[in-house]
ModelCIF file with pLDDT and N, C-alpha, C, O atoms, coordinates in Angstrom:
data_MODEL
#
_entry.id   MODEL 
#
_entity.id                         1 
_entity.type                       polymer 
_entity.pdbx_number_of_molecules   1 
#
_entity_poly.entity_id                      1 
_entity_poly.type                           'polypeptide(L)' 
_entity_poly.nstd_linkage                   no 
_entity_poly.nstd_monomer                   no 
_entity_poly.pdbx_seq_one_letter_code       
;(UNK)(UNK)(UNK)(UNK)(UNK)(UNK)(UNK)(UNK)(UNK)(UNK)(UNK)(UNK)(UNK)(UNK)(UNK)(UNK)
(UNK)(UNK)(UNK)(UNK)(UNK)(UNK)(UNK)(UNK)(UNK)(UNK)(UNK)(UNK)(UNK)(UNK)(UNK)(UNK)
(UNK)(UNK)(UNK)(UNK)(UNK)(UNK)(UNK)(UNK)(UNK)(UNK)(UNK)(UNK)(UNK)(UNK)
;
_entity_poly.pdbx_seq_one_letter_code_can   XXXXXXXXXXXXXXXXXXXXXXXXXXXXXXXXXXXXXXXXXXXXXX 
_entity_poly.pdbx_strand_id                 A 
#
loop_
_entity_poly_seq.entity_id 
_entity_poly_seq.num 
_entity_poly_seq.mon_id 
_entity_poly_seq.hetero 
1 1  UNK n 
1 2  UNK n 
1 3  UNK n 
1 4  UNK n 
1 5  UNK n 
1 6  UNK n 
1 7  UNK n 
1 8  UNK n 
1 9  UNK n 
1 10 UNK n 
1 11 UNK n 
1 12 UNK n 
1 13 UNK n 
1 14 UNK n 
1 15 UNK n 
1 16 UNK n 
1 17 UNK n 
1 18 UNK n 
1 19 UNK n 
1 20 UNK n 
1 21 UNK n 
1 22 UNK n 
1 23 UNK n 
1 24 UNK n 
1 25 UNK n 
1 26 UNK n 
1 27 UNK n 
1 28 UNK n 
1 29 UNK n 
1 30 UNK n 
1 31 UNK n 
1 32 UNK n 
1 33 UNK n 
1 34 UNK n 
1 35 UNK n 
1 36 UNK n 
1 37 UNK n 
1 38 UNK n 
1 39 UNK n 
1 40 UNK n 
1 41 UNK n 
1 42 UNK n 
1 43 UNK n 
1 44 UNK n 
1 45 UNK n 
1 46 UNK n 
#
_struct_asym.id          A 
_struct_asym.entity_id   1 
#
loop_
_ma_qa_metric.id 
_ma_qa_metric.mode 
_ma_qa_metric.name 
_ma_qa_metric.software_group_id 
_ma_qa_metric.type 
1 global pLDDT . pLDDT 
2 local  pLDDT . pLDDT 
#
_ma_qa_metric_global.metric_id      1 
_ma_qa_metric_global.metric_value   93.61 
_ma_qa_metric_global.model_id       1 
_ma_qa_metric_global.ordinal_id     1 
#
loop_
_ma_qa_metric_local.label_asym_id 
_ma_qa_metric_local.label_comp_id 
_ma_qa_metric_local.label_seq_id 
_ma_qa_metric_local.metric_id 
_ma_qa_metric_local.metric_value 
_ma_qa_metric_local.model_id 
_ma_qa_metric_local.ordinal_id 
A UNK 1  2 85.00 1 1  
A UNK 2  2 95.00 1 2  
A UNK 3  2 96.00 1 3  
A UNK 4  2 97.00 1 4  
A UNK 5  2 96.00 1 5  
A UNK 6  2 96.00 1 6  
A UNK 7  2 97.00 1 7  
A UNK 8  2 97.00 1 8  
A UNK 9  2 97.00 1 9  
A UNK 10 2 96.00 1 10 
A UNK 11 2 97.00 1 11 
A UNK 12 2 97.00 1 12 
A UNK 13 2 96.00 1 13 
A UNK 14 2 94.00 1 14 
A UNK 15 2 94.00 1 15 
A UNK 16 2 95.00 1 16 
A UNK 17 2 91.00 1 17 
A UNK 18 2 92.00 1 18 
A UNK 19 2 93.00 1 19 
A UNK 20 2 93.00 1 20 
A UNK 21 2 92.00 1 21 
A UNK 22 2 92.00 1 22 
A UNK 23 2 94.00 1 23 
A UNK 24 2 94.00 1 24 
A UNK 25 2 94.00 1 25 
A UNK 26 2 95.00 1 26 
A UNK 27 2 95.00 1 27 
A UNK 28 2 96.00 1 28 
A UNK 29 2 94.00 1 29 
A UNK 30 2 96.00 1 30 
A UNK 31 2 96.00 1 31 
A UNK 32 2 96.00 1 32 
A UNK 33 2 96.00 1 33 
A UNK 34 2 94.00 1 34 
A UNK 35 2 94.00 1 35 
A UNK 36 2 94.00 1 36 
A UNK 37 2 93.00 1 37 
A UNK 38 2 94.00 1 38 
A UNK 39 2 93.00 1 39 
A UNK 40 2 91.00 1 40 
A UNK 41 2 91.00 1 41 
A UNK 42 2 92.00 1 42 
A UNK 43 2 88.00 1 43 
A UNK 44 2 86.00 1 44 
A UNK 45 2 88.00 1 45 
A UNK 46 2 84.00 1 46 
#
loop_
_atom_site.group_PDB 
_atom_site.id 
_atom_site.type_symbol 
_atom_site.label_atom_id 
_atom_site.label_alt_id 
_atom_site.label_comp_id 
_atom_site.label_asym_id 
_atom_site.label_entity_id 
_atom_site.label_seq_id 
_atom_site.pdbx_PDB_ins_code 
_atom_site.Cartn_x 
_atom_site.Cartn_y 
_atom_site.Cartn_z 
_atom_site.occupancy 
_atom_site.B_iso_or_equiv 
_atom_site.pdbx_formal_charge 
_atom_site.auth_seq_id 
_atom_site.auth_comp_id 
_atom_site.auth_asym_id 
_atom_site.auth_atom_id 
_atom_site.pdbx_PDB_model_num 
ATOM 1   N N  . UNK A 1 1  ? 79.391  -22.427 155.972 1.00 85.00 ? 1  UNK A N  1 
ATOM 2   C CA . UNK A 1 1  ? 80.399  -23.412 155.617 1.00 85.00 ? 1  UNK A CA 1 
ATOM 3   C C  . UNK A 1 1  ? 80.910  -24.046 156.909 1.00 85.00 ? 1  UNK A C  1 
ATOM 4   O O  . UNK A 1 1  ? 81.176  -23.308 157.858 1.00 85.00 ? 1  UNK A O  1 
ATOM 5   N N  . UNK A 1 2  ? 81.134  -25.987 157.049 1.00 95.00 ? 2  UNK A N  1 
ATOM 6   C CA . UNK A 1 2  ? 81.632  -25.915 157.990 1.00 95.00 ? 2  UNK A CA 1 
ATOM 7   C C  . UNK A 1 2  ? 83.123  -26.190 158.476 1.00 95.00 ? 2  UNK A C  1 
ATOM 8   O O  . UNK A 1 2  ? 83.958  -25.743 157.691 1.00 95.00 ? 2  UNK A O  1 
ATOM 9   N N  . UNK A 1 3  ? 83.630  -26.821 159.585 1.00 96.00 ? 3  UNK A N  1 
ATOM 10  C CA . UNK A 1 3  ? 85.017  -26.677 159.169 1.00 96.00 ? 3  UNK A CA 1 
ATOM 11  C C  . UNK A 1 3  ? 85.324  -27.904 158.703 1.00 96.00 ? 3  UNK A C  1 
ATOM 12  O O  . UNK A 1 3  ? 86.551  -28.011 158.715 1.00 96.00 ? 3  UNK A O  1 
ATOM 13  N N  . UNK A 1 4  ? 84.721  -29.044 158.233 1.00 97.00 ? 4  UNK A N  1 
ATOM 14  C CA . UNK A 1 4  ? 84.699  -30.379 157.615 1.00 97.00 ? 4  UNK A CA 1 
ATOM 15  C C  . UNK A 1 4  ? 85.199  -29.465 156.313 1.00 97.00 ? 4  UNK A C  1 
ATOM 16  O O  . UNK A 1 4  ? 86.405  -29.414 156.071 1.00 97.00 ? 4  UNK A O  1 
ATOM 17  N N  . UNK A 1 5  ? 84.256  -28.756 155.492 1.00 96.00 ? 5  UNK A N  1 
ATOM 18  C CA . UNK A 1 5  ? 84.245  -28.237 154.387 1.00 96.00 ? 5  UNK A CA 1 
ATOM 19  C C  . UNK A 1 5  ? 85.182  -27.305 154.273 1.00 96.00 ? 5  UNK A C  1 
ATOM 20  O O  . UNK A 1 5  ? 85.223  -26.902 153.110 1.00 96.00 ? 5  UNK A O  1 
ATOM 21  N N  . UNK A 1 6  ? 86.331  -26.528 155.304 1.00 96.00 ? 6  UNK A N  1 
ATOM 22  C CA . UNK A 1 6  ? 87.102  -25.496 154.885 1.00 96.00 ? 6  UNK A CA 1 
ATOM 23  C C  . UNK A 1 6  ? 88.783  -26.473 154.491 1.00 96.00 ? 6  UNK A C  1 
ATOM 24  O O  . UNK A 1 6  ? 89.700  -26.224 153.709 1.00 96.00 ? 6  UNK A O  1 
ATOM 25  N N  . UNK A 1 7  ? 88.554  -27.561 155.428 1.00 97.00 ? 7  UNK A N  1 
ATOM 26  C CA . UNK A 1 7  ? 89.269  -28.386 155.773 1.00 97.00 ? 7  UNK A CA 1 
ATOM 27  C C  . UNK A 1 7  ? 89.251  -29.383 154.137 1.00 97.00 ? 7  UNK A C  1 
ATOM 28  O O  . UNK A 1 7  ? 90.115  -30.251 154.014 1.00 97.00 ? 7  UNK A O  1 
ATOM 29  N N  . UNK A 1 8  ? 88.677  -29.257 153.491 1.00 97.00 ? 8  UNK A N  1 
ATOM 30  C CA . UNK A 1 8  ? 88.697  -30.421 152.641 1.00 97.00 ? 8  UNK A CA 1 
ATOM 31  C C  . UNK A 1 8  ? 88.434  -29.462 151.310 1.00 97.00 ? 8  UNK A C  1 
ATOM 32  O O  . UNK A 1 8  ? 88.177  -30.089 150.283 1.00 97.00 ? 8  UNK A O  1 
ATOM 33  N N  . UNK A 1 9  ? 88.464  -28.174 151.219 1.00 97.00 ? 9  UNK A N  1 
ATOM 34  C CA . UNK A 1 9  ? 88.707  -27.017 150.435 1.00 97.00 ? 9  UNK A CA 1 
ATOM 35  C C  . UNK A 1 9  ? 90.685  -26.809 150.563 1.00 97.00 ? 9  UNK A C  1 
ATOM 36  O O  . UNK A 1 9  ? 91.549  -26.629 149.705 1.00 97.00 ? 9  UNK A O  1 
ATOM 37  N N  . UNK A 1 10 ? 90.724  -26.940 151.933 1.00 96.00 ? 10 UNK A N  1 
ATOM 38  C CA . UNK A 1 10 ? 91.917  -26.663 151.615 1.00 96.00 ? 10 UNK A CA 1 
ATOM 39  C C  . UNK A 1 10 ? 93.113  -27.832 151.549 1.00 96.00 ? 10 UNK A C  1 
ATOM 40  O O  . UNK A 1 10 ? 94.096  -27.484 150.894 1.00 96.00 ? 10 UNK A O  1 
ATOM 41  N N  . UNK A 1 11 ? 93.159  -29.016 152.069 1.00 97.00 ? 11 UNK A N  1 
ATOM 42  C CA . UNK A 1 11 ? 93.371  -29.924 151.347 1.00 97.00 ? 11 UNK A CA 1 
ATOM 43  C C  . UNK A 1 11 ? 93.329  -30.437 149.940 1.00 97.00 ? 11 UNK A C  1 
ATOM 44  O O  . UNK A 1 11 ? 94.258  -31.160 149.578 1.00 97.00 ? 11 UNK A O  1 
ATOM 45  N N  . UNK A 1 12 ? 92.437  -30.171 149.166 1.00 97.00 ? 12 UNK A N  1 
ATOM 46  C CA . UNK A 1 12 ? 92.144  -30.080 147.561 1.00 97.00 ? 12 UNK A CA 1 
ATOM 47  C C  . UNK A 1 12 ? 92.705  -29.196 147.015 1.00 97.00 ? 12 UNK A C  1 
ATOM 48  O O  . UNK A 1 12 ? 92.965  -29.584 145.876 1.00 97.00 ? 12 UNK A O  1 
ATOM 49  N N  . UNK A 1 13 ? 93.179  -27.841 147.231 1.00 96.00 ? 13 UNK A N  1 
ATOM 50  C CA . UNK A 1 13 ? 93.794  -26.810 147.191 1.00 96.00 ? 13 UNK A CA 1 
ATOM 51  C C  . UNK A 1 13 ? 95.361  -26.997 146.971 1.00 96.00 ? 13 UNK A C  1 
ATOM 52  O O  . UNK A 1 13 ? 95.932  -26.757 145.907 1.00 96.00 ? 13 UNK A O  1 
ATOM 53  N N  . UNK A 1 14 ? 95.990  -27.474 148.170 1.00 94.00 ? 14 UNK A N  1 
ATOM 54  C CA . UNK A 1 14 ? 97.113  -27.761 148.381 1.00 94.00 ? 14 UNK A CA 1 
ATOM 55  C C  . UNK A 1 14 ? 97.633  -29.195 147.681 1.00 94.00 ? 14 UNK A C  1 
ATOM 56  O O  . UNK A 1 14 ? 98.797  -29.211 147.281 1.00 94.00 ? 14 UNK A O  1 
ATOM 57  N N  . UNK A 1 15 ? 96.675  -30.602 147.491 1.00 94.00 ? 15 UNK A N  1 
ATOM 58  C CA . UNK A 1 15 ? 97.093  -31.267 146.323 1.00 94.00 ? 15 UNK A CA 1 
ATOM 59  C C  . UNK A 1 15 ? 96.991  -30.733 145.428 1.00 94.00 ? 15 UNK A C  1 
ATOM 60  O O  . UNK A 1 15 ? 97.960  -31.136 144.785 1.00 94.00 ? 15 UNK A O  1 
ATOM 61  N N  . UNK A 1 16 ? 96.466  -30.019 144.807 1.00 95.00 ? 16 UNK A N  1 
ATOM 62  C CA . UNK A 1 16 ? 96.629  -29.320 143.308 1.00 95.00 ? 16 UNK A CA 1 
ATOM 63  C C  . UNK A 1 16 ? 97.654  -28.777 143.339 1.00 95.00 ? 16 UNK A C  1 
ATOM 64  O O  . UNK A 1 16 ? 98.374  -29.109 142.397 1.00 95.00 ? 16 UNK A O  1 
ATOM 65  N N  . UNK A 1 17 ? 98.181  -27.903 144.157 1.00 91.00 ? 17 UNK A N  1 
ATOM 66  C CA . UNK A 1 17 ? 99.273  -27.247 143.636 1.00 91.00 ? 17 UNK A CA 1 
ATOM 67  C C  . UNK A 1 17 ? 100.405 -28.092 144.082 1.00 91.00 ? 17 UNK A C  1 
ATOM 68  O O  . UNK A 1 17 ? 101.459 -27.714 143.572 1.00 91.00 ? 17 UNK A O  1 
ATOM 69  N N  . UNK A 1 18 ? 100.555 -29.314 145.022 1.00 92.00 ? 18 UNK A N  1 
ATOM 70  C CA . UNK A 1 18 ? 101.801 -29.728 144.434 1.00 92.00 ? 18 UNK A CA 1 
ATOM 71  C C  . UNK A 1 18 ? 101.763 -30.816 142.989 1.00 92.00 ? 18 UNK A C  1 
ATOM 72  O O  . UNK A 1 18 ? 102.697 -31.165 142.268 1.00 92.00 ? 18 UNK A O  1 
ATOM 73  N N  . UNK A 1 19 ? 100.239 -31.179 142.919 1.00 93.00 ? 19 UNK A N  1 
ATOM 74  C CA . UNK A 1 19 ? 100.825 -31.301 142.000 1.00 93.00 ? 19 UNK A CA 1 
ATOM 75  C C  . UNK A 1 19 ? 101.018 -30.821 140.345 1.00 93.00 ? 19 UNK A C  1 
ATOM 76  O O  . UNK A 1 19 ? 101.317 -31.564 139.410 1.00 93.00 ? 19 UNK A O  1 
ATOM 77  N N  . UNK A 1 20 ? 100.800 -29.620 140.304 1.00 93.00 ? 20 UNK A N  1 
ATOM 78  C CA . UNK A 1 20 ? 101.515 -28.401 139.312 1.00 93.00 ? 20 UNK A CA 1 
ATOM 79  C C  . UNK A 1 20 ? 102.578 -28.384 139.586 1.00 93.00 ? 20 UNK A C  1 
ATOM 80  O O  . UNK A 1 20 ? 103.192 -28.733 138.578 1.00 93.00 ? 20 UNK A O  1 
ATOM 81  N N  . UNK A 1 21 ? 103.573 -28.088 140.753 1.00 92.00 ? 21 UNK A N  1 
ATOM 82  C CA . UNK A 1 21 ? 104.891 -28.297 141.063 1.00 92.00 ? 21 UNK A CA 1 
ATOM 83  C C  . UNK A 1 21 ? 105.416 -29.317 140.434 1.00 92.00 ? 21 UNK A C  1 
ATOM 84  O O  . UNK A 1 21 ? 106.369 -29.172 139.668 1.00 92.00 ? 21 UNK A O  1 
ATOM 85  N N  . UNK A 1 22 ? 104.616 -30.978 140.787 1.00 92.00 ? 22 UNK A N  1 
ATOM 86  C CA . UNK A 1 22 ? 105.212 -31.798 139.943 1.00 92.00 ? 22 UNK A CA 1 
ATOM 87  C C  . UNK A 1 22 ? 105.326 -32.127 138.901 1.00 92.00 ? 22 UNK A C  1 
ATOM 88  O O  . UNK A 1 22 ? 106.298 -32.735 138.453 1.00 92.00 ? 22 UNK A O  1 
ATOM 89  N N  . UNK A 1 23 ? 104.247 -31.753 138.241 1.00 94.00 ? 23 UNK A N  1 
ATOM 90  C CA . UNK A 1 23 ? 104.262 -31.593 136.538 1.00 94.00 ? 23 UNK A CA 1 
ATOM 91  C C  . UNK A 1 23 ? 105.372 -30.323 136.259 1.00 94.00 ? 23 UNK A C  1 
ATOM 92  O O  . UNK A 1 23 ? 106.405 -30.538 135.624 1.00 94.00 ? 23 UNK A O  1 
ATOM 93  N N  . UNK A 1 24 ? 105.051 -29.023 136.790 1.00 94.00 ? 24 UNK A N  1 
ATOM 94  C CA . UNK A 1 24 ? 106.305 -28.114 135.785 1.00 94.00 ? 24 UNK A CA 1 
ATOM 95  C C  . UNK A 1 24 ? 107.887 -28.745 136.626 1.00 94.00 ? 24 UNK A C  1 
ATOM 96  O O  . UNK A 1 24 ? 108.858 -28.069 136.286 1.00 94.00 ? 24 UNK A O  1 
ATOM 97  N N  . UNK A 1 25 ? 108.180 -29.733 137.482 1.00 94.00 ? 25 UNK A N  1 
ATOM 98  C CA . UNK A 1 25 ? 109.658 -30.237 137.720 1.00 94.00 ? 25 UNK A CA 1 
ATOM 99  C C  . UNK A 1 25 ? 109.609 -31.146 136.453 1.00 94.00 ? 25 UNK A C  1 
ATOM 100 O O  . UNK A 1 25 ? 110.294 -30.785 135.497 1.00 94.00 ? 25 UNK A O  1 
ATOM 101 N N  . UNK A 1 26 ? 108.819 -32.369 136.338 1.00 95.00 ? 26 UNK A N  1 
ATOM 102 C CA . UNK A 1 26 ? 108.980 -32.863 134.872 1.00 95.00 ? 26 UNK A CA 1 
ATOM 103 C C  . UNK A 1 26 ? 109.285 -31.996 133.791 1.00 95.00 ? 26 UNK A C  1 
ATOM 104 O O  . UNK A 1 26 ? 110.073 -32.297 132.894 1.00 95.00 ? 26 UNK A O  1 
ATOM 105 N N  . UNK A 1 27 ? 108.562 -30.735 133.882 1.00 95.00 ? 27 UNK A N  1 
ATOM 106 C CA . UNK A 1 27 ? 108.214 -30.382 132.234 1.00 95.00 ? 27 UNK A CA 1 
ATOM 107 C C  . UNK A 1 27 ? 109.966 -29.719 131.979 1.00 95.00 ? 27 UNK A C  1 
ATOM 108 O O  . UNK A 1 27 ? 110.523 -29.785 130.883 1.00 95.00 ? 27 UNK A O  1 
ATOM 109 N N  . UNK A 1 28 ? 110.692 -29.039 133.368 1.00 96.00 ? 28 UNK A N  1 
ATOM 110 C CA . UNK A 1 28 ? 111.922 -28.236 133.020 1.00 96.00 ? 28 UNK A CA 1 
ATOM 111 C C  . UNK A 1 28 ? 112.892 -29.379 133.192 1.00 96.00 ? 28 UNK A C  1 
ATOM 112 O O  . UNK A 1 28 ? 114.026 -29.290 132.722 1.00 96.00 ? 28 UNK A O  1 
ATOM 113 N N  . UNK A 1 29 ? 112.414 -30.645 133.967 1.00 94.00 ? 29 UNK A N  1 
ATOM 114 C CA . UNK A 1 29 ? 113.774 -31.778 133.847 1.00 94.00 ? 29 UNK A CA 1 
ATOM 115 C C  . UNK A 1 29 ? 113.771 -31.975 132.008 1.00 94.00 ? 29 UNK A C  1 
ATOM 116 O O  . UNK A 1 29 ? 114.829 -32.044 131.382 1.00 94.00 ? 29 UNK A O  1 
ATOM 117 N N  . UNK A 1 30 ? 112.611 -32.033 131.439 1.00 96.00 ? 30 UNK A N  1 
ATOM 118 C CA . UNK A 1 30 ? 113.024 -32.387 130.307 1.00 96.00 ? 30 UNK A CA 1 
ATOM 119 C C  . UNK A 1 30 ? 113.410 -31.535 129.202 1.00 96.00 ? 30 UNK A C  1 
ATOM 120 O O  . UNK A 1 30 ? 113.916 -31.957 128.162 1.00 96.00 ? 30 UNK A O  1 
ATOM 121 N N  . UNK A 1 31 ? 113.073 -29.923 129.546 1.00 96.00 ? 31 UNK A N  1 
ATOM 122 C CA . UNK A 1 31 ? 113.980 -29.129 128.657 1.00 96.00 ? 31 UNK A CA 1 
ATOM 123 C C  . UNK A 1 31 ? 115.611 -28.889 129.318 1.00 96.00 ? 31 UNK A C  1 
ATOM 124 O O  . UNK A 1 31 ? 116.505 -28.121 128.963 1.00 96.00 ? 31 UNK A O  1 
ATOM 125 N N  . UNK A 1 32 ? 115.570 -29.530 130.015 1.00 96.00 ? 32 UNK A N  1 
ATOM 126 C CA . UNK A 1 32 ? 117.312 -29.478 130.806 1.00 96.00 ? 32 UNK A CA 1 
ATOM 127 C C  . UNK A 1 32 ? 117.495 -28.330 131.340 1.00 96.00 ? 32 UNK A C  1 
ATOM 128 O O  . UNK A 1 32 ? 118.588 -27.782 131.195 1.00 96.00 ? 32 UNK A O  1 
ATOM 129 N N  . UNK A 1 33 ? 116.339 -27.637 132.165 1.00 96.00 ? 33 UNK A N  1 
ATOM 130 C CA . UNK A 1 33 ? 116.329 -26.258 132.814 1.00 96.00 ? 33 UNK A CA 1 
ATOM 131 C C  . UNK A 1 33 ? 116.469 -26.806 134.303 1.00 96.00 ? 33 UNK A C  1 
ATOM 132 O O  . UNK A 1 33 ? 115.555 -27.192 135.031 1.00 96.00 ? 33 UNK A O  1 
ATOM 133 N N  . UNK A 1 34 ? 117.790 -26.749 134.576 1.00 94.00 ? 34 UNK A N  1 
ATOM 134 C CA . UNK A 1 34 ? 117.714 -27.512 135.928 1.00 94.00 ? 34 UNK A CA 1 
ATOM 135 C C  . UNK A 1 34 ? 117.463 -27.135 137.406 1.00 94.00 ? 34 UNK A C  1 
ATOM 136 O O  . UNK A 1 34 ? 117.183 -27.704 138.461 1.00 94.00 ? 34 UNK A O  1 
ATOM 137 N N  . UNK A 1 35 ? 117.731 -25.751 136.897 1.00 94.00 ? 35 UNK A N  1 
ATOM 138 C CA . UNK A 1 35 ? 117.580 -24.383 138.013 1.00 94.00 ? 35 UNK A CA 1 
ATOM 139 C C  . UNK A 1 35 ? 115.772 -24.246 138.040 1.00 94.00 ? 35 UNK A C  1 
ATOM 140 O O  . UNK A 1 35 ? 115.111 -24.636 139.002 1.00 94.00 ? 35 UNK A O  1 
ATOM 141 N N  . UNK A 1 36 ? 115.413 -23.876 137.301 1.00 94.00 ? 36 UNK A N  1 
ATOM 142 C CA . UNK A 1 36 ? 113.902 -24.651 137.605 1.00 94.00 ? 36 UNK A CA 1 
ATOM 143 C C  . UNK A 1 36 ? 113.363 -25.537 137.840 1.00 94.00 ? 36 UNK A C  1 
ATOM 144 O O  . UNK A 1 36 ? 112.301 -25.395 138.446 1.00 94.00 ? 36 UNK A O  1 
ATOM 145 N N  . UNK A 1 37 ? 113.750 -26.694 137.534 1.00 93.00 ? 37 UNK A N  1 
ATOM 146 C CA . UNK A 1 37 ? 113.070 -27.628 137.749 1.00 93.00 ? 37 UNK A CA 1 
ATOM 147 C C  . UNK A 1 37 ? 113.514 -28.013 140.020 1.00 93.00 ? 37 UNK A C  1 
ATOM 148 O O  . UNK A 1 37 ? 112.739 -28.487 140.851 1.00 93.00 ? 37 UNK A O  1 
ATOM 149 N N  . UNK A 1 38 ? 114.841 -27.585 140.203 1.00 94.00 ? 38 UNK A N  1 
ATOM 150 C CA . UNK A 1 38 ? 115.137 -27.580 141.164 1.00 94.00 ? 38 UNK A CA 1 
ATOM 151 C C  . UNK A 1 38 ? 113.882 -26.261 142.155 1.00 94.00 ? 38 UNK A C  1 
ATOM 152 O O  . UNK A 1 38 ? 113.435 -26.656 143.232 1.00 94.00 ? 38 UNK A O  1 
ATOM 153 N N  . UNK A 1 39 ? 113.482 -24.880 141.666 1.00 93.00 ? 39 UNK A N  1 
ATOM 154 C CA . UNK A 1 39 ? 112.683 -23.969 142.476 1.00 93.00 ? 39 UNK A CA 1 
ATOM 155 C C  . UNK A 1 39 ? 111.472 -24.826 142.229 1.00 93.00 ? 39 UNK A C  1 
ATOM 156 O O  . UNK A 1 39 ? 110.873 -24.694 143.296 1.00 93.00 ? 39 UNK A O  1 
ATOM 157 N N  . UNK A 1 40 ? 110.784 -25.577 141.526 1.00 91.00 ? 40 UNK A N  1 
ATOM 158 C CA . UNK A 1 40 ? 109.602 -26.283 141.633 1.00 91.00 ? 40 UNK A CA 1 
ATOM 159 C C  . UNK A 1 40 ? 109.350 -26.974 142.550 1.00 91.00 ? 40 UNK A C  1 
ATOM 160 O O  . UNK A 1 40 ? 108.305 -26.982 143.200 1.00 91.00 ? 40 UNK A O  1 
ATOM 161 N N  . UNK A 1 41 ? 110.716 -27.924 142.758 1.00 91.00 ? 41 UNK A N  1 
ATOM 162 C CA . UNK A 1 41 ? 111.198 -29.232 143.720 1.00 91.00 ? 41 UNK A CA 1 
ATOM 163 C C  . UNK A 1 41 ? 110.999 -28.514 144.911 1.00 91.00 ? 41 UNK A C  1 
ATOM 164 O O  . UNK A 1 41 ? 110.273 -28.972 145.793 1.00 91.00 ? 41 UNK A O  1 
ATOM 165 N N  . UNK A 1 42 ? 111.519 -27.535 145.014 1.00 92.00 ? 42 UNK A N  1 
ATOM 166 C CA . UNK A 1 42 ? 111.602 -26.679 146.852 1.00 92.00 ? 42 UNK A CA 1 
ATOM 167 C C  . UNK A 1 42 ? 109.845 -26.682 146.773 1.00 92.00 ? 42 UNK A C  1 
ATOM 168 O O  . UNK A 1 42 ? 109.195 -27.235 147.660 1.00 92.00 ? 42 UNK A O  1 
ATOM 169 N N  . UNK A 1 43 ? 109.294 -26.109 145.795 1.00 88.00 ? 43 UNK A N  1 
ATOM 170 C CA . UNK A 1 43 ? 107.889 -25.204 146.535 1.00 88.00 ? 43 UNK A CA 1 
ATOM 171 C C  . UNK A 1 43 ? 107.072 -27.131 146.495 1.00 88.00 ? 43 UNK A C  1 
ATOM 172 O O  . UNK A 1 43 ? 106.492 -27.710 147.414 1.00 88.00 ? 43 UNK A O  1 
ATOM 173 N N  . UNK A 1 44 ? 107.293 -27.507 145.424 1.00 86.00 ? 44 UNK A N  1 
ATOM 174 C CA . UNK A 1 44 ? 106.598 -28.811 145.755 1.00 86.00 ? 44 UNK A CA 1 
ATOM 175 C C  . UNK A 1 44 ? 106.699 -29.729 147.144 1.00 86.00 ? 44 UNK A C  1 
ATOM 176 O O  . UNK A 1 44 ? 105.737 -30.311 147.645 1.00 86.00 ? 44 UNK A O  1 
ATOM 177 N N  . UNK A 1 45 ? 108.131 -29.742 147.692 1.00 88.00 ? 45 UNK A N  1 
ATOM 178 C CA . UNK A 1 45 ? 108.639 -30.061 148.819 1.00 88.00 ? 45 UNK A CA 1 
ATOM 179 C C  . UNK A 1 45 ? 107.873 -29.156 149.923 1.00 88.00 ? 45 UNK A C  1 
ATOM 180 O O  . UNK A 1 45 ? 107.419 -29.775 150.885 1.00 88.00 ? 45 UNK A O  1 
ATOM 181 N N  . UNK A 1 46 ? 107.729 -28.092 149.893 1.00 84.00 ? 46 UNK A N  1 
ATOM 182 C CA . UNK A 1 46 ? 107.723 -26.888 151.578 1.00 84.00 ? 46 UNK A CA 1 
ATOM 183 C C  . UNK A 1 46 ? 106.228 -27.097 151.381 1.00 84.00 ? 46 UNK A C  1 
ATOM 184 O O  . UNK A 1 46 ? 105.425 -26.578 152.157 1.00 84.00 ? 46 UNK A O  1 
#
């Protein structure tokens, strides 16, 4: 593997999970869970 390829594994990696962060901040803004939707916001943010 080279590091083009670890590099663009982990880039693809890390957009995915923010954006799961940003989908479950939508999904608890709209059950009015605000305390979650706020710990999503941090890990989506850091």
């Amino acid at each position: 593997m080279t590091v083009e390829e670890i590099f663009k594994e982990l880039a693809t990696h890390a957009l995915k999970g923010m954006m799961v962060h940003e989908e479950m901040c939508n999904y608890y803004d709209f059950l009015g869970l605000k305390g979650y939707r706020k710990c999503h916001e941090y890990h989506f943010l850091s």
